[in-house]
N, C-alpha and C positions, 0 to 999 in steps of 0.2 A: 799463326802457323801450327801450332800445335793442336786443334780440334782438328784443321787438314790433313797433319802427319797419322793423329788417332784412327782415323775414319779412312783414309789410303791404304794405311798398313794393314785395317782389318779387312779389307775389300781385298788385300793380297793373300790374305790367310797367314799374316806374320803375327808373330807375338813382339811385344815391346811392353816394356815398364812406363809408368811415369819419366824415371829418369832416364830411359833409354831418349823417349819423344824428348823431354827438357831439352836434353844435349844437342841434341838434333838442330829444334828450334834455337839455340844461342849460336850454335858454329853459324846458320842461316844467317843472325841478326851480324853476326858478326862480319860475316862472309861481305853481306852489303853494304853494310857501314866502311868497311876496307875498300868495296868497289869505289865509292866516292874519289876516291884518288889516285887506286890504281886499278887496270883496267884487269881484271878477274872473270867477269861473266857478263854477256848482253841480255840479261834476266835481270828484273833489277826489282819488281812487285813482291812481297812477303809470299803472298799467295803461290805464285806463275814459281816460283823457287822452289816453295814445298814439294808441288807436282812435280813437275819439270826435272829439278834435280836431287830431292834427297826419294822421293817416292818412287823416281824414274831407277836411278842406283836402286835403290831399296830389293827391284823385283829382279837380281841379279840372285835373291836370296832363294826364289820360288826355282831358279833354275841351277843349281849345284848347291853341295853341301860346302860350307867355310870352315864350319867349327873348325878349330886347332890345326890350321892351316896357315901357311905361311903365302902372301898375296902380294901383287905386286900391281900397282897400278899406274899402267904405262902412258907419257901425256897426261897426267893428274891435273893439270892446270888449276881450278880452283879446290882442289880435294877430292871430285868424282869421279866416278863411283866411290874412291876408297874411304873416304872416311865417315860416309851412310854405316857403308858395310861392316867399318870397325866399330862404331855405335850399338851396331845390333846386333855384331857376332862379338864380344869382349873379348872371346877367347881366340879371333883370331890375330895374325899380327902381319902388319901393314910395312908396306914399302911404298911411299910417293915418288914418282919421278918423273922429273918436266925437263925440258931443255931449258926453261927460263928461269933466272934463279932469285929474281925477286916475288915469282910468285910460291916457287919451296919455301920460303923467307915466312909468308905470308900465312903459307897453310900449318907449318911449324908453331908459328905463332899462335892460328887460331887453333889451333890442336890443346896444345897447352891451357889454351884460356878454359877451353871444355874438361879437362884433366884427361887428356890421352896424349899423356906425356909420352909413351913407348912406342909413339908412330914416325917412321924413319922419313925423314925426308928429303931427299937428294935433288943434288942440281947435275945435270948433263945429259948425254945424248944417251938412248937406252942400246944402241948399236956400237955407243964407246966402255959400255962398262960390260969390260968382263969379266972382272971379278965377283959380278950379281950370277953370271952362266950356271943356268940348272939349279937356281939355287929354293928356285918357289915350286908349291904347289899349284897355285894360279894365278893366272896374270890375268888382267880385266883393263880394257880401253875402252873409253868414248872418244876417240882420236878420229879424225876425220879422213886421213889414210885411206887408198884403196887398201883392202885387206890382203894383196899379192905385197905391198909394201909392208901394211902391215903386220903381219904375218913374220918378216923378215927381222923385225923390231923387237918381237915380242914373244914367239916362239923360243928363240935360243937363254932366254930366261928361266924356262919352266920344266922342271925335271921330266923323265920318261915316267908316265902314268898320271901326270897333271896334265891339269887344262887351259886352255887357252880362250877366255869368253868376250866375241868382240862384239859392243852397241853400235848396232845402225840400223837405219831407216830400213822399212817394211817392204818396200821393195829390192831388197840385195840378194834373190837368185842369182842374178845374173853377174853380178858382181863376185858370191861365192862359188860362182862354176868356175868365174877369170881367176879364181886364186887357187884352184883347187890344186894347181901343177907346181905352185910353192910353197902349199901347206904341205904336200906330200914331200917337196923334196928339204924342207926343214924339217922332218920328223914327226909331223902329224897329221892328222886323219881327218874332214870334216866327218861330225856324228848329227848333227842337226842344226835346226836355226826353229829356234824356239818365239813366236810373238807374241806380244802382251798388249794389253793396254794399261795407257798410265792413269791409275784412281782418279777420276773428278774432271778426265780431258775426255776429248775425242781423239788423243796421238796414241796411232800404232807404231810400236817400236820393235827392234826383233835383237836377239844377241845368235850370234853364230858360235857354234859350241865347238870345240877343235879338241880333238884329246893327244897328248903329246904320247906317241907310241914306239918314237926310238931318239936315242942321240942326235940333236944338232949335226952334221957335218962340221967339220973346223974352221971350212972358208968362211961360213957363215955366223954373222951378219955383215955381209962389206958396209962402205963406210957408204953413207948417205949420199951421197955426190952419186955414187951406183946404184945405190937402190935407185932411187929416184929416174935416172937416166935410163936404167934398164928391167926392168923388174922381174922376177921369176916368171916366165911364163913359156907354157911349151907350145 
């Protein structure tokens, strides 16, 4: 894994240490050695992981600054993005949160085992916690969400003048025009949809770039039963 993560991250124009790649490649080892028993990720090859998830996170770096940022990674499910990005931003600081809480269990754990002991890792619904409200600089999903949903989830997280940056497939114009009516009425703006490719694939990927440009409304996030059944759209 780690001549993959070398040779990815320099094709990204990123810098990393030795020990940045090390950490990388152990959370990895670890990450699959855990799948064995609980179900974590359907990537299960050293290699197809590297790519796929820590170099695919990784190039969240090419498109915002993190440093000394407070991050929140929404649907974290096996740690990504968030815990690439705290590997190779150290100074910033990380929030995990899944609905499912044997896999916070899991990512806590391998957090640990790599020494990023200061990575938070919650268990619950990101629509029920509101004492997280406005509290990040940026919030970052690989959730599979329409983005008018998610959007709902993960916007009322992120203070006015943060961002909001969501991973999806290469084709989601049309998906960020359907959201466009409920980023704007949760307080922010689409500003681009940036695409990449992932080092050593043929997968294009794209992150939709959202900058939060006023306060949440109050009503929002309803509770998932609503979002789901109705979604913002005008």
């Amino acid at each position: 894994m780690e001549d993959i993560l070398r040779q990815g991250l320099a094709e990204l124009g990123l810098a990393a240490g030795e020990e940045q790649i090390g950490a990388m490649a152990a959370y990895g080892r670890w990450m699959l050695a855990a799948n064995e028993t609980t179900n974590l990720t359907a990537i299960t090859e050293p290699e197809a992981a590297a790519r796929l998830h820590f170099l695919d996170s990784a190039a969240l770096l090419t498109v915002a600054d993190f440093a000394g940022k407070d991050v929140v990674d929404v649907g974290s499910g096996a740690g990504f993005p968030g815990v690439p990005l705290r590997i190779l931003r150290p100074d910033m600081r990380l929030t995990c949160l899944d609905s499912v809480g044997k896999k916070m269990d899991l990512v806590r754990e391998g957090c640990l085992a790599v020494g990023l002991g200061d990575v938070t890792c919650l268990w619950g619904r990101a629509e029920e916690m509101g004492q997280l409200r406005e509290r990040f600089d940026i919030a970052v999903s690989r959730a599979v969400a329409e983005l008018d949903m998610l959007a709902e989830l993960c916007l009322p997280l992120v203070r006015p003048g943060g961002l909001f940056l969501a991973m999806k497939k290469p084709d989601c114009d049309d998906e960020a025009a359907r959201g466009t009516f409920a980023v704007k009425a949760l307080g922010g703006q689409v500003r681009q949809i940036r695409r990449y490719t992932v080092p050593g694939t043929d997968t294009v990927h794209a992150v939709v770039v959202i900058e939060k440009v006023r306060t949440t409304p109050a009503q929002y996030p309803r509770r998932w039963a609503q979002i789901k059944k109705k979604p913002l759209r005008g």
